[in-house]
C-alpha positions, 0 to 999 in steps of 0.5 A, a space after each residue: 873884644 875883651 873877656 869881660 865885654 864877651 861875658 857880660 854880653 852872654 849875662 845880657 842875652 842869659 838875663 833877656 832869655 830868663 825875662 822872656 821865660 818868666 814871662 811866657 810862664 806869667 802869661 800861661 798861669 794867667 791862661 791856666 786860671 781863667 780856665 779853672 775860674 770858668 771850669 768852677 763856675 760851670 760846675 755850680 750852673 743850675 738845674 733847671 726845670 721847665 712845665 710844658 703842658 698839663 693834663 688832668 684825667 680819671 681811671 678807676 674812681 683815681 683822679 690823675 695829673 700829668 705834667 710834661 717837664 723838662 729839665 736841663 742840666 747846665 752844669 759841666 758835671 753831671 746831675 741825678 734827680 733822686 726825687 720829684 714831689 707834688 705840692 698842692 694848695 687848697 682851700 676849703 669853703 669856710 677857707 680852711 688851708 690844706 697842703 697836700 704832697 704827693 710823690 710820681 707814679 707810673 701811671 698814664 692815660 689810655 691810649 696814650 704815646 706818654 714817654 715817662 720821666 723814670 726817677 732817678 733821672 740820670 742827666 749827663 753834663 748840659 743836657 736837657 731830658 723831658 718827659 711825662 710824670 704823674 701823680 695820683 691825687 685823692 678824691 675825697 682830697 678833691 671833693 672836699 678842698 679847692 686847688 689853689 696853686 
């Protein structure tokens, strides 16, 4: 075997290993980029909020509703719910519009187990937190319009 036959078989194997290692780093850049698509994509998942049941009650001349909610963060990244607010439509008899919003109190009805929702709601990534918020609706508000939505 010549010089020139052992070198250039060295080149050949040199040349096989660097095609191999090009390869090998294609294939974990492409691992790499799935990873980070998907790893974004779970970032911006949604919060999501859920009514479970609703409960309407009076204390001291106040009339109250209380709703248990759910809500769910879907995302990777945790999530803070800094405020939840209360809009309510209604109508009046000559069917006049009025919109009413009202922000949770810590309220609950007597003799009740109600384990209240606490703003700000801290909710870790996927986690679901579910609880009871109360908001206070004015009486003459309710005398004088009819709930719509």
């Amino acid at each position: 075997m010549t010089l020139e036959l052992k070198i250039s078989i060295l080149s050949a194997i040199a040349a096989l290993g660097s095609a191999y290692w090009a390869w090998n780093s294609a294939r974990t850049a492409r691992r790499a980029l799935a990873l980070t698509e998907e790893d974004a994509i779970s970032k911006r998942e949604a919060l999501k909020g859920d009514l479970i049941n609703s409960l309407r009650w009076q204390r001291d001349d106040c009339e109250y509703i209380s709703l248990s909610c759910s809500y769910t963060n879907s995302s990777s990244y945790p999530t803070t719910i800094e405020r939840i607010e209360l809009v309510v439509h209604g109508f009046d008899l000559a069917g006049a519009g009025s919109q009413l919003r009202q922000s949770p109190e810590y309220e609950q009805p007597d003799r009740s187990d109600f384990s209240l929702l606490v703003l700000p709601l801290n909710l870790p990534a996927r986690v679901t937190s579910s609880g009871w918020i109360t908001f206070r609706l004015p009486k003459s508000w309710i005398t004088r319009y009819l709930i719509d939505k």
